[in-house]
Gaussian input, Z-matrix of N, CA and C with variables (Angstrom, degrees):
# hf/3-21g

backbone

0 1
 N
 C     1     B1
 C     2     B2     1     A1
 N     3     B3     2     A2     1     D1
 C     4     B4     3     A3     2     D2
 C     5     B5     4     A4     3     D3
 N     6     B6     5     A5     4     D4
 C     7     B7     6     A6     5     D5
 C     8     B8     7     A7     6     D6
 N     9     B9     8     A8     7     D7
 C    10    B10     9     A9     8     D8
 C    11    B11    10    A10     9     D9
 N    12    B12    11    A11    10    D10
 C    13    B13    12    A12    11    D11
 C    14    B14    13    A13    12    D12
 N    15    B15    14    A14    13    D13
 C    16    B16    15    A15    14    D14
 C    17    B17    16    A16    15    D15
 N    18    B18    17    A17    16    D16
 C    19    B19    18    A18    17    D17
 C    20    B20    19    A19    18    D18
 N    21    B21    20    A20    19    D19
 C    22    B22    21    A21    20    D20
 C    23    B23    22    A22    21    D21
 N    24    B24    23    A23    22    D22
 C    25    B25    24    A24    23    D23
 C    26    B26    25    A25    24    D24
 N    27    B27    26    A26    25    D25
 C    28    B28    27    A27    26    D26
 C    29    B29    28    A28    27    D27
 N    30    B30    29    A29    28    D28
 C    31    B31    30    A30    29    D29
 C    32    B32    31    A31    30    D30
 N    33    B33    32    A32    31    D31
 C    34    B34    33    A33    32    D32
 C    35    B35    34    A34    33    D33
 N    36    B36    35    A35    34    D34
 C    37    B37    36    A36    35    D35
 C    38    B38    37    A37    36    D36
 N    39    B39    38    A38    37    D37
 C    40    B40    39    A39    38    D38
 C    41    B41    40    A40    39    D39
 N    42    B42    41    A41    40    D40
 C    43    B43    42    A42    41    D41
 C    44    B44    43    A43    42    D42
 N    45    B45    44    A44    43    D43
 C    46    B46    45    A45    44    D44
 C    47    B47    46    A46    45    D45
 N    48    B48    47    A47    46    D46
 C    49    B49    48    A48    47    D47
 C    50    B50    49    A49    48    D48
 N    51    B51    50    A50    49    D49
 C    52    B52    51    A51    50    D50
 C    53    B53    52    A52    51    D51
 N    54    B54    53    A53    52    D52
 C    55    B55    54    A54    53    D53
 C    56    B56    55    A55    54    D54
 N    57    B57    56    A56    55    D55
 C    58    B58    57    A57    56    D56
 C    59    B59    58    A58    57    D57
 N    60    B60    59    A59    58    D58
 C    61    B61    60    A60    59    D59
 C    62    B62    61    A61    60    D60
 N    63    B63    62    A62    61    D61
 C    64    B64    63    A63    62    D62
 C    65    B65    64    A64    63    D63
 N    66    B66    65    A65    64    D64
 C    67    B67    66    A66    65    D65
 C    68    B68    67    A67    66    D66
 N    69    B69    68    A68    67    D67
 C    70    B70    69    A69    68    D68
 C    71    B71    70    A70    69    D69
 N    72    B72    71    A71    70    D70
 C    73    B73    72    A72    71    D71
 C    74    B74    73    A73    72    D72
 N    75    B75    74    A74    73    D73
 C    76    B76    75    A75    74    D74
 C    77    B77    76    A76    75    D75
 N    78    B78    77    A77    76    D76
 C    79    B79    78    A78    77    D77
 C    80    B80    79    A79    78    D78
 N    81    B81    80    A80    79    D79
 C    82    B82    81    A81    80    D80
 C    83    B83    82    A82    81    D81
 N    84    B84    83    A83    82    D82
 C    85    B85    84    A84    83    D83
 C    86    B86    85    A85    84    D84
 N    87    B87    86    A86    85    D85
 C    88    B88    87    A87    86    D86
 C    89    B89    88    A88    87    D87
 N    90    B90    89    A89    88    D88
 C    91    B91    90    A90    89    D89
 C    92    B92    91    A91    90    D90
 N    93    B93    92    A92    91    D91
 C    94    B94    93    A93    92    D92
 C    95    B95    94    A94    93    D93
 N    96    B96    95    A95    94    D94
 C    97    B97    96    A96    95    D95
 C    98    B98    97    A97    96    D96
 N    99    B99    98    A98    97    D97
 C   100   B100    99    A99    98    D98
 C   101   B101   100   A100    99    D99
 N   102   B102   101   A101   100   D100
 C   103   B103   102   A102   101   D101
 C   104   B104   103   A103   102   D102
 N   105   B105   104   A104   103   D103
 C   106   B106   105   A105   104   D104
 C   107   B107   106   A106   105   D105
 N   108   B108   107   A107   106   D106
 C   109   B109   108   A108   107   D107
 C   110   B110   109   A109   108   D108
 N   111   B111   110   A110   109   D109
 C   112   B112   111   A111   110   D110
 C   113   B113   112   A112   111   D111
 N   114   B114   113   A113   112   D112
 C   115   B115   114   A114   113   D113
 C   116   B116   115   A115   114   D114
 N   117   B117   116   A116   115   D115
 C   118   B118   117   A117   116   D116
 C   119   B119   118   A118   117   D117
 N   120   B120   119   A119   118   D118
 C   121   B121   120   A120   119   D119
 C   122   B122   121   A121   120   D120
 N   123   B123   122   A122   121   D121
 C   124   B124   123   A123   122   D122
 C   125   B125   124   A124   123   D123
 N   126   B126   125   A125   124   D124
 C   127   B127   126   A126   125   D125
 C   128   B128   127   A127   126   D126
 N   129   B129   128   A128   127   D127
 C   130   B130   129   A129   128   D128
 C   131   B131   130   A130   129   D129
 N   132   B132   131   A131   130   D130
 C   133   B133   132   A132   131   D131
 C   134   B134   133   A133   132   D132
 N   135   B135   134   A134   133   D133
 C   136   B136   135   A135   134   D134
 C   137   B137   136   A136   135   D135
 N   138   B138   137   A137   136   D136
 C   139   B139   138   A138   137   D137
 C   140   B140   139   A139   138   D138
 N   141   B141   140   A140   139   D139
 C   142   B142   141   A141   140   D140
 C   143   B143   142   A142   141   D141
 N   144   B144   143   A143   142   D142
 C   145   B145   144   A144   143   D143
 C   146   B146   145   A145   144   D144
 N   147   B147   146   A146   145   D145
 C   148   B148   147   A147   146   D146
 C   149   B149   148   A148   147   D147
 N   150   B150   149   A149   148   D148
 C   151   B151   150   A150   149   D149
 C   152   B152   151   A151   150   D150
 N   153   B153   152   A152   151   D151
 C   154   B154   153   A153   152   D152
 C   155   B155   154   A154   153   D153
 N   156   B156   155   A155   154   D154
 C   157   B157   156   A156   155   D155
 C   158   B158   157   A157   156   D156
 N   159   B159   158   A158   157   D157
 C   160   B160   159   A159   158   D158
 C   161   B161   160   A160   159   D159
 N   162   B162   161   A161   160   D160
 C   163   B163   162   A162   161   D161
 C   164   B164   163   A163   162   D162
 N   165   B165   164   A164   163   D163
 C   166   B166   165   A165   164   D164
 C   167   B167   166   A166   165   D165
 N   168   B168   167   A167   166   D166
 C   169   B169   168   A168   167   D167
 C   170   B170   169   A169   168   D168
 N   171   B171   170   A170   169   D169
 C   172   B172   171   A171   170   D170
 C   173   B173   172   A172   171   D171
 N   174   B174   173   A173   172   D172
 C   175   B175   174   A174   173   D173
 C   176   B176   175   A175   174   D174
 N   177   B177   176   A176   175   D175
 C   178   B178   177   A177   176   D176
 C   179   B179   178   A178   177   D177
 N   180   B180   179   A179   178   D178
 C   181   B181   180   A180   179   D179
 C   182   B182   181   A181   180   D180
 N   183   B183   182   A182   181   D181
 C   184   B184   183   A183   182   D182
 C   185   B185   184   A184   183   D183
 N   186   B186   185   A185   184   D184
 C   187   B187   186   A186   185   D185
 C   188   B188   187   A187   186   D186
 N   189   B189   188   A188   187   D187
 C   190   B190   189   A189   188   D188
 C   191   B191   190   A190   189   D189
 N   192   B192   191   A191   190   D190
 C   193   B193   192   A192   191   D191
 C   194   B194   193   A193   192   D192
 N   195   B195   194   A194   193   D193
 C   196   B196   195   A195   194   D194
 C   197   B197   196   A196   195   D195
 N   198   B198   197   A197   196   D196
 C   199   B199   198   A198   197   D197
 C   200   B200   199   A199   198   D198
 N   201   B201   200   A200   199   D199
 C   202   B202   201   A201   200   D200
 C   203   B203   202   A202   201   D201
 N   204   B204   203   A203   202   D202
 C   205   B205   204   A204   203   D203
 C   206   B206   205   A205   204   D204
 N   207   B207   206   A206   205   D205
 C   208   B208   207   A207   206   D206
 C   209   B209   208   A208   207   D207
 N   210   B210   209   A209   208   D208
 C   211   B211   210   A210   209   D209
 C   212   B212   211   A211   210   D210
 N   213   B213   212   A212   211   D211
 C   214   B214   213   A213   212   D212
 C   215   B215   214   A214   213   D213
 N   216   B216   215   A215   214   D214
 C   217   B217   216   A216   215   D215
 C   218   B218   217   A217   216   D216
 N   219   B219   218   A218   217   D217
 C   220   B220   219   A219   218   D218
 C   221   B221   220   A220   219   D219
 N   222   B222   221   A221   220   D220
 C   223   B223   222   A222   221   D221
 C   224   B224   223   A223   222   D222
 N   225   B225   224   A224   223   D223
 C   226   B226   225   A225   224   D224
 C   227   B227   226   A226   225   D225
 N   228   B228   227   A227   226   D226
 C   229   B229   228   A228   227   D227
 C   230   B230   229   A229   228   D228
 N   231   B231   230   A230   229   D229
 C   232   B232   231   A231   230   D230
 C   233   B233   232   A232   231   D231
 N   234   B234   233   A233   232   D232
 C   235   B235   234   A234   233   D233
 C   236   B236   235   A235   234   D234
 N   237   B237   236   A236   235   D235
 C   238   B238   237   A237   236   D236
 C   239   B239   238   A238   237   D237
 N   240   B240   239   A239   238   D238
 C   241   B241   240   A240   239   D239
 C   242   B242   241   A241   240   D240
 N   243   B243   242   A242   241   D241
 C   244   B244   243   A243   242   D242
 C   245   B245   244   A244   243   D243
 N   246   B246   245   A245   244   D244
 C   247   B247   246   A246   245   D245
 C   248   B248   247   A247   246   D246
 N   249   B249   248   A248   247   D247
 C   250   B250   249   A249   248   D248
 C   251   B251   250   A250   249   D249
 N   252   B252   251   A251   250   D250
 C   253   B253   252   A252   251   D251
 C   254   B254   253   A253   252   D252
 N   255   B255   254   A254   253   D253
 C   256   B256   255   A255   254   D254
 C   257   B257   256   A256   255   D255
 N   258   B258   257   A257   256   D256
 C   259   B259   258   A258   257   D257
 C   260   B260   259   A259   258   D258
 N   261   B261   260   A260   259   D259
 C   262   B262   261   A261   260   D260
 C   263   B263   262   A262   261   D261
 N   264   B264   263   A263   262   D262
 C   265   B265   264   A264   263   D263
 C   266   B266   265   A265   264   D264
 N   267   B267   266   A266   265   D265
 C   268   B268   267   A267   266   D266
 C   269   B269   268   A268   267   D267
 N   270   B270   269   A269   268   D268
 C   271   B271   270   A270   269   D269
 C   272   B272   271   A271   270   D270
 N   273   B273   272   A272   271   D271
 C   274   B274   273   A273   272   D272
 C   275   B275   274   A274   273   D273
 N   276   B276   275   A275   274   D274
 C   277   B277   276   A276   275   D275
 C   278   B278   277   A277   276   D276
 N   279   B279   278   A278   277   D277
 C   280   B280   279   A279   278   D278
 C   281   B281   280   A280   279   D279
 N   282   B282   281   A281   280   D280
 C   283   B283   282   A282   281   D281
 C   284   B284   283   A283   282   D282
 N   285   B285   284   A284   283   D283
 C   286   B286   285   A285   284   D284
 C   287   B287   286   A286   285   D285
 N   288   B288   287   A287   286   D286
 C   289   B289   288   A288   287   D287
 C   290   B290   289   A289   288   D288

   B1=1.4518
   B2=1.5356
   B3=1.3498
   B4=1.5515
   B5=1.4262
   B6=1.6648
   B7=1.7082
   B8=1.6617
   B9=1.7474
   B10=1.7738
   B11=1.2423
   B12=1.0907
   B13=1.0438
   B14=2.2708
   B15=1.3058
   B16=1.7640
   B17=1.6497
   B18=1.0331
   B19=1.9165
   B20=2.2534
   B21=1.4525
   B22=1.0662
   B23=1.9993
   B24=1.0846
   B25=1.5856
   B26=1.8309
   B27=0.9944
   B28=1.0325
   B29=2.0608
   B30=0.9181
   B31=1.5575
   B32=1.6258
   B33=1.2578
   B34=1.6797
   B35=1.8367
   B36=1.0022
   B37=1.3966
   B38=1.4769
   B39=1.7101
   B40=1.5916
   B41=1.2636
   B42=1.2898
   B43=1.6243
   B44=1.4762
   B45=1.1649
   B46=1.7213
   B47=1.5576
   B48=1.3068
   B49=1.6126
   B50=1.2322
   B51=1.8831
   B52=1.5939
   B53=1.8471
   B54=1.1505
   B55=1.6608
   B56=1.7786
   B57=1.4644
   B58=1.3092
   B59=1.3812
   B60=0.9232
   B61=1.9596
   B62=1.4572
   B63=1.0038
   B64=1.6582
   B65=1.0780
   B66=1.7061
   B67=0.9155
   B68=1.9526
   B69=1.3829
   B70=1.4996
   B71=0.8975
   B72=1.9549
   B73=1.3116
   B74=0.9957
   B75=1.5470
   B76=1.3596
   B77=1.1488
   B78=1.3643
   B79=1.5837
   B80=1.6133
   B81=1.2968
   B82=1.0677
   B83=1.9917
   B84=1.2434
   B85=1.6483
   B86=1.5722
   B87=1.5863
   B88=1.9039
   B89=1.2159
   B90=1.5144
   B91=1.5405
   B92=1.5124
   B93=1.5688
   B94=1.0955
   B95=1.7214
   B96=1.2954
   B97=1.8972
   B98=1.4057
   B99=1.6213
   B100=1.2899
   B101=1.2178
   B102=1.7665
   B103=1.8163
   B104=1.3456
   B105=1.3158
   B106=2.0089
   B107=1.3292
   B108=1.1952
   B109=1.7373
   B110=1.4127
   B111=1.8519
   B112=1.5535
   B113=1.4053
   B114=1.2804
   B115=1.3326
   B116=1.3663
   B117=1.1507
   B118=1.7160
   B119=1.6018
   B120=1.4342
   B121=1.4159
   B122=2.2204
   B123=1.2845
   B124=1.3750
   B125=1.5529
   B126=1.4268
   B127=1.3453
   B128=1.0952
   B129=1.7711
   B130=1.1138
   B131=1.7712
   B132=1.3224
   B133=1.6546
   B134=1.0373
   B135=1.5096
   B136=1.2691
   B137=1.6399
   B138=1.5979
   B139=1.3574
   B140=1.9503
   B141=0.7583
   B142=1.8022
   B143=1.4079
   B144=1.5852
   B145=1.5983
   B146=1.9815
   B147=1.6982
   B148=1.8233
   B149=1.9416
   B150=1.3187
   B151=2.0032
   B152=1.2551
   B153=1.6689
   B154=1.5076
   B155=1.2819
   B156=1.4292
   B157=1.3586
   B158=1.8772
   B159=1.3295
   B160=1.9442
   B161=1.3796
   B162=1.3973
   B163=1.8058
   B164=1.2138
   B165=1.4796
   B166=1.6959
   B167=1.7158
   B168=1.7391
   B169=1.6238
   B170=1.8203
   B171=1.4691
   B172=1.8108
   B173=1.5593
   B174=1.6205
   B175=1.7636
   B176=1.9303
   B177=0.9881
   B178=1.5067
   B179=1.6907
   B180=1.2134
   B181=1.6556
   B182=1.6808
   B183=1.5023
   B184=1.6915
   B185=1.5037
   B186=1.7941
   B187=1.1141
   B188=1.7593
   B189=1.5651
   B190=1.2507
   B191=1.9134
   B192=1.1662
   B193=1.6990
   B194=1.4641
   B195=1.5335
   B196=1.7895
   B197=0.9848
   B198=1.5684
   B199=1.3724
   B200=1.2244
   B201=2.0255
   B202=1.3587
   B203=1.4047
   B204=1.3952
   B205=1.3416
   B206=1.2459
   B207=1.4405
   B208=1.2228
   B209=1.6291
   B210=1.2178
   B211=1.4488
   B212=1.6729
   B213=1.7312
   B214=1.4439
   B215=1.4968
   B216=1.4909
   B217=1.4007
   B218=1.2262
   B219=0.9401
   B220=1.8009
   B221=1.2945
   B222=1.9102
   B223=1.2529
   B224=1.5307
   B225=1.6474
   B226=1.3183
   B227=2.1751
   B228=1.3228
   B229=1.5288
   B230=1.1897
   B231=1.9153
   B232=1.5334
   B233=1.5149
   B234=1.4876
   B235=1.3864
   B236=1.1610
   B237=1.5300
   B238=1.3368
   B239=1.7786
   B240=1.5704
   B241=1.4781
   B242=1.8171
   B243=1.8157
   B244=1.1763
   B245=1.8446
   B246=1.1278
   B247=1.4558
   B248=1.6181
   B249=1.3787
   B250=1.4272
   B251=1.4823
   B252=1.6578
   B253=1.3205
   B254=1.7143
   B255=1.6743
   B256=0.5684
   B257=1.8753
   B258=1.1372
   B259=2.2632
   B260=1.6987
   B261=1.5854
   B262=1.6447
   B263=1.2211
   B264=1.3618
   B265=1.8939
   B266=1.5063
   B267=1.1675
   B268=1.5775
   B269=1.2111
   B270=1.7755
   B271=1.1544
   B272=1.5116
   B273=1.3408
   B274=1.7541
   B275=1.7061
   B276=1.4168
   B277=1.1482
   B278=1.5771
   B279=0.9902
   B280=1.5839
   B281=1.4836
   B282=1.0251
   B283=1.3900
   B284=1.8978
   B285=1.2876
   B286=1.4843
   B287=1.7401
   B288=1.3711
   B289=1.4551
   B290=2.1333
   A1=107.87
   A2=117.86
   A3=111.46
   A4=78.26
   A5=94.83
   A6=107.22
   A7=91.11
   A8=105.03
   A9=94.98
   A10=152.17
   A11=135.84
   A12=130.01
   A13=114.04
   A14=66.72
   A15=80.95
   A16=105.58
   A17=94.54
   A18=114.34
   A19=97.26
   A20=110.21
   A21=126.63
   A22=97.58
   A23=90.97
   A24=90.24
   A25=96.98
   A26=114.83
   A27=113.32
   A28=125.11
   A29=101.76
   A30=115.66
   A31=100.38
   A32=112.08
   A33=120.59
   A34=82.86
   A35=142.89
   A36=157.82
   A37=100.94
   A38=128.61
   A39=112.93
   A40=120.68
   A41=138.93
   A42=130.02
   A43=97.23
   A44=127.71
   A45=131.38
   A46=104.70
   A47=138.30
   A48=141.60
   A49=92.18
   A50=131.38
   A51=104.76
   A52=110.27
   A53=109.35
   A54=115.62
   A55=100.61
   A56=124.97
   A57=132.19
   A58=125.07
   A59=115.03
   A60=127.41
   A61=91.39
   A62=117.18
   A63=107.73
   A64=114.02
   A65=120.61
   A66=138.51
   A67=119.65
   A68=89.04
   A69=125.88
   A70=109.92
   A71=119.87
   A72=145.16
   A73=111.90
   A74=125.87
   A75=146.18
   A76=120.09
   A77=133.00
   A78=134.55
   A79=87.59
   A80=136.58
   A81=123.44
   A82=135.51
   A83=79.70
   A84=103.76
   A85=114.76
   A86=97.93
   A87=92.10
   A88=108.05
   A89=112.17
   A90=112.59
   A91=117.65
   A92=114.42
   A93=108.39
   A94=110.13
   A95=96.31
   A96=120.80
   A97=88.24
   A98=119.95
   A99=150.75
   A100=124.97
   A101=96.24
   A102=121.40
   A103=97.78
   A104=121.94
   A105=105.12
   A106=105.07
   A107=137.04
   A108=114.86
   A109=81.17
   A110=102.67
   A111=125.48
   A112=75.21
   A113=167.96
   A114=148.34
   A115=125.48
   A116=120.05
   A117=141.93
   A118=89.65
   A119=117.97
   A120=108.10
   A121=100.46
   A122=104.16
   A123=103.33
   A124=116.89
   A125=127.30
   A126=128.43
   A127=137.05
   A128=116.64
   A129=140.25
   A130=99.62
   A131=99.66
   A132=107.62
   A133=124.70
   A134=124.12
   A135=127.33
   A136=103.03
   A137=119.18
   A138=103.78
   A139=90.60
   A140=128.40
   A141=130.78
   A142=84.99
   A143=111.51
   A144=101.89
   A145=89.52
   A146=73.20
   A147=81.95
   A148=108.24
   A149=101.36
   A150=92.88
   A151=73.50
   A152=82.46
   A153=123.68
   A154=103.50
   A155=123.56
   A156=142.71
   A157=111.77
   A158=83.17
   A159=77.39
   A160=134.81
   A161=91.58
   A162=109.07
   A163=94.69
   A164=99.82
   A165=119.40
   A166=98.77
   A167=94.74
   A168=99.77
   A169=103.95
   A170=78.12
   A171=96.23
   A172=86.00
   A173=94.16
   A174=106.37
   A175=101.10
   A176=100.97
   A177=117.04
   A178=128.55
   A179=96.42
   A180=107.23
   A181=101.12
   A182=116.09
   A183=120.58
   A184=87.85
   A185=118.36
   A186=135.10
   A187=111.16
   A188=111.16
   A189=100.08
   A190=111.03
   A191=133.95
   A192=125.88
   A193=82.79
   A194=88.70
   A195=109.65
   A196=109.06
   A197=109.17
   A198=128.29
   A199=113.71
   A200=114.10
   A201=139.48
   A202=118.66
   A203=117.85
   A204=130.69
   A205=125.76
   A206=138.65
   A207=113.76
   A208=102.04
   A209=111.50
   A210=139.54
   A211=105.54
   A212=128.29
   A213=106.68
   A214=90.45
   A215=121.27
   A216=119.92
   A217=141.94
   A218=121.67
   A219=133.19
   A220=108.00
   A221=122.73
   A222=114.47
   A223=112.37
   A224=113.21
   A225=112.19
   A226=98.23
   A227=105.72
   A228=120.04
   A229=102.49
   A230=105.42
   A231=97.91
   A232=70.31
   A233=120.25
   A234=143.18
   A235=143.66
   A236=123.73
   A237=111.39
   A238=100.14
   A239=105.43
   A240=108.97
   A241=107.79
   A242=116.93
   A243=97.95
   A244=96.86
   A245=121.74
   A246=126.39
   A247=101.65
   A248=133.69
   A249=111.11
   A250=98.99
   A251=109.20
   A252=130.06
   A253=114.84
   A254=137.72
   A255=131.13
   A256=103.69
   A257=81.93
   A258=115.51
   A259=87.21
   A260=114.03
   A261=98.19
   A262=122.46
   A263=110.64
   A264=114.90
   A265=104.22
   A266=132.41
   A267=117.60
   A268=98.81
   A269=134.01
   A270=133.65
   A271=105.72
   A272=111.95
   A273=123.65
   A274=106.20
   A275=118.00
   A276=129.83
   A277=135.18
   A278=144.56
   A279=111.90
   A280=113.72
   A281=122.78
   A282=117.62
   A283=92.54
   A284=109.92
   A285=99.62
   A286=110.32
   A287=119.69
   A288=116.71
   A289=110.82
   D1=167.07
   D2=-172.59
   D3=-134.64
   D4=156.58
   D5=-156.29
   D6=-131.61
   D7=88.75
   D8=147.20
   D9=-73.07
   D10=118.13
   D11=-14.93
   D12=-131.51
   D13=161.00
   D14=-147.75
   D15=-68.70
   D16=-7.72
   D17=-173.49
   D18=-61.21
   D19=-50.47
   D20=-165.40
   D21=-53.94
   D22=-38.28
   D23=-165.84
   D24=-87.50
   D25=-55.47
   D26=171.45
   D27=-47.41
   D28=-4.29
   D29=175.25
   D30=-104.79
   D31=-26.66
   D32=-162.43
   D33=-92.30
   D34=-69.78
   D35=-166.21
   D36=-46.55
   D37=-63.00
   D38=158.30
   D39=-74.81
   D40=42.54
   D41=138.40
   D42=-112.06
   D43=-22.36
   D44=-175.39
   D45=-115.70
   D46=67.46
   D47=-159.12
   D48=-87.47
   D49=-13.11
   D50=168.71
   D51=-80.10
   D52=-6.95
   D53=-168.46
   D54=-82.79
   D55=-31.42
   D56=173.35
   D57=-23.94
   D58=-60.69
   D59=173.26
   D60=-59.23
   D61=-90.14
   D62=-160.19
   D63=-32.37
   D64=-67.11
   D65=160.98
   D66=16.76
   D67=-85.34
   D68=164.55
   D69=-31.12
   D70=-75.32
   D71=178.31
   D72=-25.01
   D73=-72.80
   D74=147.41
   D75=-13.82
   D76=-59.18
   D77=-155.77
   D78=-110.13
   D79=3.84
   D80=145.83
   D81=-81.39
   D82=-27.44
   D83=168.37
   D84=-68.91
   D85=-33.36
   D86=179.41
   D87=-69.97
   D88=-41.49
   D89=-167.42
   D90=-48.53
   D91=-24.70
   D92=-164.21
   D93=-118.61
   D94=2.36
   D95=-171.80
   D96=-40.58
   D97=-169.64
   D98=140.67
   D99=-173.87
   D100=87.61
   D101=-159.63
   D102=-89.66
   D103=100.01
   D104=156.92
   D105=-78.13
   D106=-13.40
   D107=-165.23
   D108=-154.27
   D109=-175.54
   D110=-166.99
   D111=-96.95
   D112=-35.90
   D113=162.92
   D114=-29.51
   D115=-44.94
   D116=-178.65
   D117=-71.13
   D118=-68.72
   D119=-157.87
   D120=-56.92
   D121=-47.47
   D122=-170.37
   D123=-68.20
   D124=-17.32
   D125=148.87
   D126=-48.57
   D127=-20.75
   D128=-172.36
   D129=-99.11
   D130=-59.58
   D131=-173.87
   D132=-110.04
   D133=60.30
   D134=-146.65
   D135=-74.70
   D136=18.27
   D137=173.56
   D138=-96.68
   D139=8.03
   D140=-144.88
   D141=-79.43
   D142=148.89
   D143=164.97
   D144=-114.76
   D145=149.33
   D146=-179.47
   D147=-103.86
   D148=127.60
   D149=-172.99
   D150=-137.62
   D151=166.86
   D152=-167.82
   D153=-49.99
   D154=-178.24
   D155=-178.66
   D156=31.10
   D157=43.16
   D158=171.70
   D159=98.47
   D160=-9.49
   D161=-151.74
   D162=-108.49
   D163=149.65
   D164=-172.82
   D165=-152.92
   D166=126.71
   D167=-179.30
   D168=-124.33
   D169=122.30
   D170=-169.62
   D171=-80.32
   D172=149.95
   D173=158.87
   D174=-87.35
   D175=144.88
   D176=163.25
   D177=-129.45
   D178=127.81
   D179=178.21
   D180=68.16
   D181=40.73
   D182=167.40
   D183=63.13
   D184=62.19
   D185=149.71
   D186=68.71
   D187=-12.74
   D188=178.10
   D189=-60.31
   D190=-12.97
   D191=173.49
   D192=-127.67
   D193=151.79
   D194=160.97
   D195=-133.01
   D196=145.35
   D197=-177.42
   D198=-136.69
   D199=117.01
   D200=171.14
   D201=-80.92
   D202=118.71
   D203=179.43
   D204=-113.27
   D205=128.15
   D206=178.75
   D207=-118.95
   D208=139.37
   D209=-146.94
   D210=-104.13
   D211=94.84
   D212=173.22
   D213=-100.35
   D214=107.71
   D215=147.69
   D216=-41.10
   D217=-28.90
   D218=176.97
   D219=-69.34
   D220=-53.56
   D221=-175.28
   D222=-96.92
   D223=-5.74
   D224=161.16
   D225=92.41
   D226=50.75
   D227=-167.08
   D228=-132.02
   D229=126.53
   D230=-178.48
   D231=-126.44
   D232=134.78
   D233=90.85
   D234=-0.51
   D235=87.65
   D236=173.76
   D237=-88.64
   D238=135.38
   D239=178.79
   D240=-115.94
   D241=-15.20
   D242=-169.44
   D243=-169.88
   D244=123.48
   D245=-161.90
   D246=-123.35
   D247=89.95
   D248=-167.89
   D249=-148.80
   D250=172.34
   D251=153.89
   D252=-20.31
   D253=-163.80
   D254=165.93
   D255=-105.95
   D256=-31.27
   D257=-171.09
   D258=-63.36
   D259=-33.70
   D260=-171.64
   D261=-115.03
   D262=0.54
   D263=147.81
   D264=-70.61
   D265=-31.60
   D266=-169.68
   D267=-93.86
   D268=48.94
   D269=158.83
   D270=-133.46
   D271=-2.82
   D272=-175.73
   D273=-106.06
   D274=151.91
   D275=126.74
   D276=-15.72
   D277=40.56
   D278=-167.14
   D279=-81.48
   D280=54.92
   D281=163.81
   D282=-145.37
   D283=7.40
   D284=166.24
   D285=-124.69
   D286=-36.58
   D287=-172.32
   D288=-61.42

């Protein structure tokens, strides 16, 4: 999978330097994923919640950050749409951002 873009997390990772390892972990795992459906991704991350329009929000660091992705399977494109607190996803949309 190819991961747009990786800069977002990486800006999120030095203000949050305990989120870094995973971080990584994570965006190393996409690179090499091969998700056709929200089945594949949730087999893998069975904490992942799967929502409408594509989007999949990983827990990070035992849910203290969440991270919104939106997923085009066909061309194999993950989307980063939202890298945050836990206090500042429960002020967003995630089935619209």
């Amino acid at each position: 999978m190819r991961l747009i873009t990786k800069t977002k997390l990486i800006e999120f990772w030095t203000r949050h330097t305990d989120s870094k390892e995973q971080l990584q972990a994570w965006a190393a795992e996409v690179k090499h994923a091969d998700w056709k459906t929200p089945s594949d991704v949730k087999a893998r991350y069975g904490t992942a919640d799967i929502l409408p329009g594509d989007r999949v929000v990983f827990n990070i660091k035992g849910n203290k950050y969440r991270l919104i992705v939106k997923i085009q399977y066909k061309i194999q494109i993950v989307f980063i749409r939202f890298i945050g607190t836990h206090k500042e996803y429960d002020k967003i949309d995630a089935e619209k951002i």
